[in-house]
N, C-alpha and C positions, 0 to 999 in steps of 0.2 A: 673280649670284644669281637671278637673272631666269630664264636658261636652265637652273640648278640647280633651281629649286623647278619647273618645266614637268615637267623629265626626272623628277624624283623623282613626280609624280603620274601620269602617265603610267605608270611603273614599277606605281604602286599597283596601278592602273587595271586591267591586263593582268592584273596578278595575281590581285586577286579576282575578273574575268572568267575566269580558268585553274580559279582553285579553283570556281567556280560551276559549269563544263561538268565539271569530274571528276568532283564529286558529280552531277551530273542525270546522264555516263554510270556513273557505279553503281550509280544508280537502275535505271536501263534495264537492263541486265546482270543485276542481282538480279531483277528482274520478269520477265526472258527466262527466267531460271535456274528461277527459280519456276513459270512455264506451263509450259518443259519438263520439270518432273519432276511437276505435275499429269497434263500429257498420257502421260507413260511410265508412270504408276501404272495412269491410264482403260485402256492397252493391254494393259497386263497382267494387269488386269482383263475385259475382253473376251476375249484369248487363253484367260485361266480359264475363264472362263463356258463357251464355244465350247465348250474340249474337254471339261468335266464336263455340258453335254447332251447332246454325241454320247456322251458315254461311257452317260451314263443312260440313253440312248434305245435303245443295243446290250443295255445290260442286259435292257432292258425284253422287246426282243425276243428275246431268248435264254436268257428266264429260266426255260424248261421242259429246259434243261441244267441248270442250275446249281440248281436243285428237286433233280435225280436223282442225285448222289452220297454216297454212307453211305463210313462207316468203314473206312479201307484196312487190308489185312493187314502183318503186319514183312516188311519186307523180300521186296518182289513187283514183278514189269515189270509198267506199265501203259502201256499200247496203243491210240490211241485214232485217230481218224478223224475232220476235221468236215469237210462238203460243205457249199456254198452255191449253189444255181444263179440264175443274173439271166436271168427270159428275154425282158428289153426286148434287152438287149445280148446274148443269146445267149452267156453267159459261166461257166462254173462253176471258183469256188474250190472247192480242195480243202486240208486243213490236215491235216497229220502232225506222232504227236507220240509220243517212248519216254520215260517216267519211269523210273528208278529211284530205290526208296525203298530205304533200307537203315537196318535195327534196329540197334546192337550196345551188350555193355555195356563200358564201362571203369573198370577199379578205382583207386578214389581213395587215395592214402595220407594224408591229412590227416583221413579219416574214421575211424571206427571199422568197419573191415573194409566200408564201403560203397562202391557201385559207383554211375556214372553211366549213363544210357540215350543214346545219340548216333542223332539220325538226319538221316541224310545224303539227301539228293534230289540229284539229276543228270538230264539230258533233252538230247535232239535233237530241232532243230525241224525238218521241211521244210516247204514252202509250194510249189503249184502253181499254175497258170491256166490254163485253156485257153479258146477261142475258137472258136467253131461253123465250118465252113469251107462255103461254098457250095453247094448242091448234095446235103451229106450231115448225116444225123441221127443218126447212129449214138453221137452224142458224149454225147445224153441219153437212151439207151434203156435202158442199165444202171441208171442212176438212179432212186430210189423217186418217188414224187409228192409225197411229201411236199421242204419247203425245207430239209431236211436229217437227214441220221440219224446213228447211232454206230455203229459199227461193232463196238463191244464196249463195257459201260455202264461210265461212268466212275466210278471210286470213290472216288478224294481227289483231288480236283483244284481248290483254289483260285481266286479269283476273280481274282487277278493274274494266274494262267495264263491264263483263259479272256481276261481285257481284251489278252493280247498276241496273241491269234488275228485279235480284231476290228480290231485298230490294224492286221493284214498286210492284215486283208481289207479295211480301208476304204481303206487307204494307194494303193490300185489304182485307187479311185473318183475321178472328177472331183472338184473343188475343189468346185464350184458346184450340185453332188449332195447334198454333205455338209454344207455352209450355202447359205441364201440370199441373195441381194443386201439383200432387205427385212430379214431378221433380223439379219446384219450391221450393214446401217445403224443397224436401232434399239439395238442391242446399243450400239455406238460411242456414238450422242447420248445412252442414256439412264447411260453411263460417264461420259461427260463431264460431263453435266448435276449428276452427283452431287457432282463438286471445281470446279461455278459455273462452265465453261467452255460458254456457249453460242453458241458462233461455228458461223458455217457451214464448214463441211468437206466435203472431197473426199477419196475411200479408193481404193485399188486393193489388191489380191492379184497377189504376183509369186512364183511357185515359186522354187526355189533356186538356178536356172540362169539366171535372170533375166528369164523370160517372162510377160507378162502373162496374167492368167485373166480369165473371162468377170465374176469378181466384184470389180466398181468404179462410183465413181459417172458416168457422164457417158461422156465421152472426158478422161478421167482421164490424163495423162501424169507419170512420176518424175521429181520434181526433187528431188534426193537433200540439196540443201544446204537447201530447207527444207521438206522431210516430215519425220516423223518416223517411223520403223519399230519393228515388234515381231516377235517370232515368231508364229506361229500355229499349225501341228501340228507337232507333232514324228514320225519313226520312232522305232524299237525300239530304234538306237541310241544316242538323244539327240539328231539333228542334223534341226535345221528342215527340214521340207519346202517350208514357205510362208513369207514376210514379208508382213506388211499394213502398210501407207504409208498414213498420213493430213497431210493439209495443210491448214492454216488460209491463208486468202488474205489475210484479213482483220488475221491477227495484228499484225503492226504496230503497228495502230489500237488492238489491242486491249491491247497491253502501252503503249502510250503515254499509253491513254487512264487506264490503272490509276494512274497519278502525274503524271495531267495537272493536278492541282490544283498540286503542289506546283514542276510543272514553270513552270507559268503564274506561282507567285508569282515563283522564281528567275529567270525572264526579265523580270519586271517590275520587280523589283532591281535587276539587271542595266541595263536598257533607265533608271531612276532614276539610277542611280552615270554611266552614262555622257553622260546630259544633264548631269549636276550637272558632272562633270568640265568637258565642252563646254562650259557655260556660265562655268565658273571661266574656262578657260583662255582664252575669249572677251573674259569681263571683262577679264581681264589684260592682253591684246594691245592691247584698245581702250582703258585708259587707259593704256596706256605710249605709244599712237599718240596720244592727245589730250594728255598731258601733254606729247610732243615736239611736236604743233600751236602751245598754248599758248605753250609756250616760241618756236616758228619767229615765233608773229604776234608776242609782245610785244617779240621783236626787233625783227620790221619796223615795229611802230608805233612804237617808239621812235625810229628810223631815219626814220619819216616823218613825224613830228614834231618830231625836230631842225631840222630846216633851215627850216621856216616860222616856229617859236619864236626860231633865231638869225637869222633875217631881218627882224623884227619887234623884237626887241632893237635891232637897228644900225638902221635906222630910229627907234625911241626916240632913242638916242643922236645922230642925225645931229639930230635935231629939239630936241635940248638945246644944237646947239650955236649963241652968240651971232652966227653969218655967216649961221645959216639961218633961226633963228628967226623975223628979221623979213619972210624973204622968203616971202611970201605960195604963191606959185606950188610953191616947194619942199616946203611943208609941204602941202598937197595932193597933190603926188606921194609925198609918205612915207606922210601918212592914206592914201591909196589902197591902197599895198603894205601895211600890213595890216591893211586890210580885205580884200582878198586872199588871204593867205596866213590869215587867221584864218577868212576862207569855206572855204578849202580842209582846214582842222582840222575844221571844223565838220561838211565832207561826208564826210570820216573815220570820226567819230564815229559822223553819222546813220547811214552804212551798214552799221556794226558793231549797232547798238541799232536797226535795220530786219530783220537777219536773224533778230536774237532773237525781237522782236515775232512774226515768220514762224513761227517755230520754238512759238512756243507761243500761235498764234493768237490773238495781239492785234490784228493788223489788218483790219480791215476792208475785203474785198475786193469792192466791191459793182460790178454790173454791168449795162452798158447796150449796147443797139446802136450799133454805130460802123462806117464803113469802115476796116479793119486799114491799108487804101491812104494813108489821109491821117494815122494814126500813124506810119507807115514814113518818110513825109516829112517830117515832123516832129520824127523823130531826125535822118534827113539833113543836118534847118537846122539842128542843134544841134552839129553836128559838121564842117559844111563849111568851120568857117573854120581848123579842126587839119587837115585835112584839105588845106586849100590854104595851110599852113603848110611843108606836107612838100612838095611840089608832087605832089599823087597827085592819083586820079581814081576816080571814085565813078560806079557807072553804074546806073541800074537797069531791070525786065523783067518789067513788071506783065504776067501774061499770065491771071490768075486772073479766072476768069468772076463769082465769088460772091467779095466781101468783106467783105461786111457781118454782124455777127456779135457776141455779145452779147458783153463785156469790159471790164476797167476799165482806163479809157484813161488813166490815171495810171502805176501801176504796168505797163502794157504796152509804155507810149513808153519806160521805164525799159529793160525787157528789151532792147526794138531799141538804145537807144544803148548798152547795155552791151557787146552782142556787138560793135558797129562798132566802138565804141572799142579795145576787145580785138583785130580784129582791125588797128586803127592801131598800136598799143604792140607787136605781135607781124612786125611788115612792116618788114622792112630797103629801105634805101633810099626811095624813091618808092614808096607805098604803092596799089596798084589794089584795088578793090573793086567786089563784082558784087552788086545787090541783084533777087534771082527770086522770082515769086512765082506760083501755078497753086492751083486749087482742082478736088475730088474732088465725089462724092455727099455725103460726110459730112465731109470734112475741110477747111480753109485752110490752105493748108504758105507759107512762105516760108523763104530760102534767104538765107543771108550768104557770100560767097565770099572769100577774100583771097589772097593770093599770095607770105602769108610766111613763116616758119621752116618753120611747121608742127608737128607733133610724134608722138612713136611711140605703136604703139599700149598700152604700158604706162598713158602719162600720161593717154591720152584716156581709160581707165578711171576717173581719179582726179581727172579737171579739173574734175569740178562738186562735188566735198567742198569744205565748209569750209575756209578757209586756205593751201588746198593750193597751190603754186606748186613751177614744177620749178627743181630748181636746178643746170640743166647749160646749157652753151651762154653762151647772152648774156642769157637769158630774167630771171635773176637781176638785171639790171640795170633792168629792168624795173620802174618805181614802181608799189604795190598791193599790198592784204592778201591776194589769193584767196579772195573775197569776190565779186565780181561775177558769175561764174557759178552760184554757187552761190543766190545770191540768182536767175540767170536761171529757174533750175530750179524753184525751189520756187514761184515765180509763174506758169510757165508751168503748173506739175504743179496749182493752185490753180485754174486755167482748165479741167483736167481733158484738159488734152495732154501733146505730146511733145515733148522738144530732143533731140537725137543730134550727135554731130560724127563724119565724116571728114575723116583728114588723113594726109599722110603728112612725112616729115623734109623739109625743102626743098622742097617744093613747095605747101603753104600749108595751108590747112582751109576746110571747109565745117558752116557750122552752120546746121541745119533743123531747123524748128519746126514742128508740126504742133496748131491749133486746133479743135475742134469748134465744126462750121458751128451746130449745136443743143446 
């Protein structure tokens, strides 16, 4: 059920994490969608512009043509001639042109004997250039002074005729002749500015073969996946001569930032459901671990309170019985065992309802200057005679310059005999013990050394929790709650140092402590 209800939130979890990036990418997507057909509208709008001023501007200049034409006759060839000369570039267009107009009438039968009037236009254009050649002049000496003449006066000749003369003759001119870098530019931001795009942009102009023109911003280079193009003039036939590329460098930011309110709440949803999760799922593991704790101690305490309860029983009973009663000597060694085993219930306890106190600072940890040196040996006396039970040997290697150092010497003699003891109950055979100790600028370190099981490094991860005791090996044979390191910790960490253990499987552990000399 356990790993059912995990899987099942986790599934949750993923999922409205899945629906939450879809929606923020459609968000994104509509917003991309949305600037790019803003920015396609601005260009084609520009593109407009562009060509209806040159177009106005040819008019302007040409408009003593298009003054001079009256009334054509039915059905007559008109003939006409336009010249241009440029004498920056030494260049004269020439433009040829044949109308035919034709009158006729056709008779309708749906009318009452009336006829229709049809009149048919047709034309050939040519178009010239020429180019001054070095040397000689002869190219403009036929030519009037004046910027151009007719050659016979035009008579109906429409204003779409005349705009296809000026589109051959401009189509010949540089790009950069016909607009400006500056008019373009403004042409572009004041397009944009119109549908609220005020980002910085870069433009370039590339003919239809794919070469760049003089009109761009910068050193402007194509990057095709993100400009965006438009047309820009067209010829006679309809087919672009020019594209204009604009790129937002910027865009990104700017389409991000358009549903950055709504993006910031979804990630902060988001960034909620998946603490809320973490933290469910944390709960969970930590009380399935403290509930398998609880259960592991009240094993053991019941295990280690059996035997001093049924030792203390049979002693009762030995002491009931009429051979022992009266002998005095006997009932003193029964009263002794338990008083004994009922001190050893008793240190049970306290050490259970000591860690508590710890845990929710009840104790009062007060502190004096002490030498740590004359603590150390004072666990030593407290343990030398377990120690000369097993026949081991206990050595120690004061080499610490500075020991004196503020601490409460209660609770710290606890620490030292808890590790020595620990490291007796863990020491197969004849138990050796190495007691080091050396002092830094700022620290007191002392060093427990022993030379028994030892253990991997999974468990040294877990040896100073609560309860914890491993249950592999021989370890399990081992009388004790897992409790005493854990109590080491939190009095050293009280002192505002450090405990660590190395150790490896069969070859023993080392536990170092480290005090602040201040």
């Amino acid at each position: 059920m356990f790993v059912f209800i995990v899987a099942l939130m986790t599934i949750s979890l993923v999922g409205i994490i899945v629906v939450q990036l879809y929606w923020i990418n459609n968000a994104l997507e509509s917003k991309e969608a949305q600037f790019k057909n803003d920015v396609q509208k601005s260009l084609g709008s520009i593109s407009e512009r562009i060509n209806e001023k040159e177009a106005f501007s040819l008019e302007k200049k040409y408009e003593g043509i298009l003054e001079n034409k009256i009334l054509a006759d039915e059905a007559q060839i008109k003939n006409f001639l336009f010249q241009e000369i440029d004498t920056t570039a030494k260049q004269k267009f020439s433009y040829g042109g044949t109308i035919l107009e034709e009158s006729f009438k056709m008779p309708v039968d749906f009318l009452d004997n009336d006829t229709i009037i049809i009149k048919r236009v047709t034309g050939k254009n040519d178009f010239f250039q020429s180019r001054l050649i070095k040397g000689s002049d002869d190219l403009f000496s036929s030519v009037d002074e004046k910027r151009f003449s007719l050659t016979k006066r035009l008579k109906s000749i429409e204003r779409n005729q005349f705009s296809e003369i000026f589109r051959n003759i401009n189509s010949t001119r540089p790009i950069h002749k016909r607009v400006s870098n500056r008019e373009l530019n403004e042409t572009i931001k004041d397009e944009l500015e119109k549908r609220n795009i005020t980002l910085d942009f870069k433009y370039g102009v590339y003919s239809k073969d794919g070469f760049a023109t003089k009109l761009k911003s910068g050193y402007y280079t194509i990057n095709k996946k993100e400009s965006y193009k438009y047309p820009l003039f067209f010829n006679i036939t309809g087919i672009p001569d020019y594209e204009l590329y604009v790129t937002f460098p910027s865009k990104k930011e700017h389409i991000l930032s358009g549903i950055s309110d709504i993006l910031l709440l979804s990630l902060f949803f988001i960034l909620i459901i998946t603490f809320a999760f973490s933290s469910s799922l944390y709960q969970l593991i930590r009380q399935k671990k403290i509930s398998e704790i609880k259960t592991d101690f009240i094993n053991n305490m019941t295990h280690e309170f059996k035997t001093p309860i049924a030792t203390i029983n049979l002693a009762l009973d030995s002491i009931k019985n009429p051979k022992i009663i009266n002998d005095k000597d006997k009932i003193l060694y029964y009263a002794q065992m338990i008083r004994d085993e009922n001190k050893r219930m008793h240190t049970q306890v306290e050490n259970v309802l000591r860690i508590s106190r710890l845990e929710k600072n009840q104790i009062d940890i007060s502190k004096e200057t002490i030498d740590v040196h004359d603590l150390i040996e004072d666990g030593i006396t407290r343990i030398d005679l377990l120690i000369a039970d097993k026949n081991g040997s206990l050595e120690t290697h004061f080499e610490a310059i500075i020991s004196e150092l503020p601490c409460n010497q209660f609770h710290l003699t606890n620490v030292i005999v808890n590790i020595l003891e620990n490291a007796l109950k863990y020491s197969e055979g004849a138990p050796k013990i190495n007691v080091y100790t050396e002092s830094t600028n700022k620290f007191f370190i002392f060093k427990i050394k022993d030379e028994g099981i030892g253990m991997s490094k999974a468990v040294q991860k877990l040896v100073f929790n609560k309860f914890y005791r491993e249950q592999k090996g021989n370890i399990h044979d081992v009388k004790g709650h897992g409790l005493g390191l854990a109590y080491v910790k939190e009095i050293v960490e009280k002192h505002h140092g450090t405990v660590l253990v190395e150790s490896e499987k069969g070859t023993g552990s080392i536990f170092t402590v480290s005090l602040p000399l201040i």
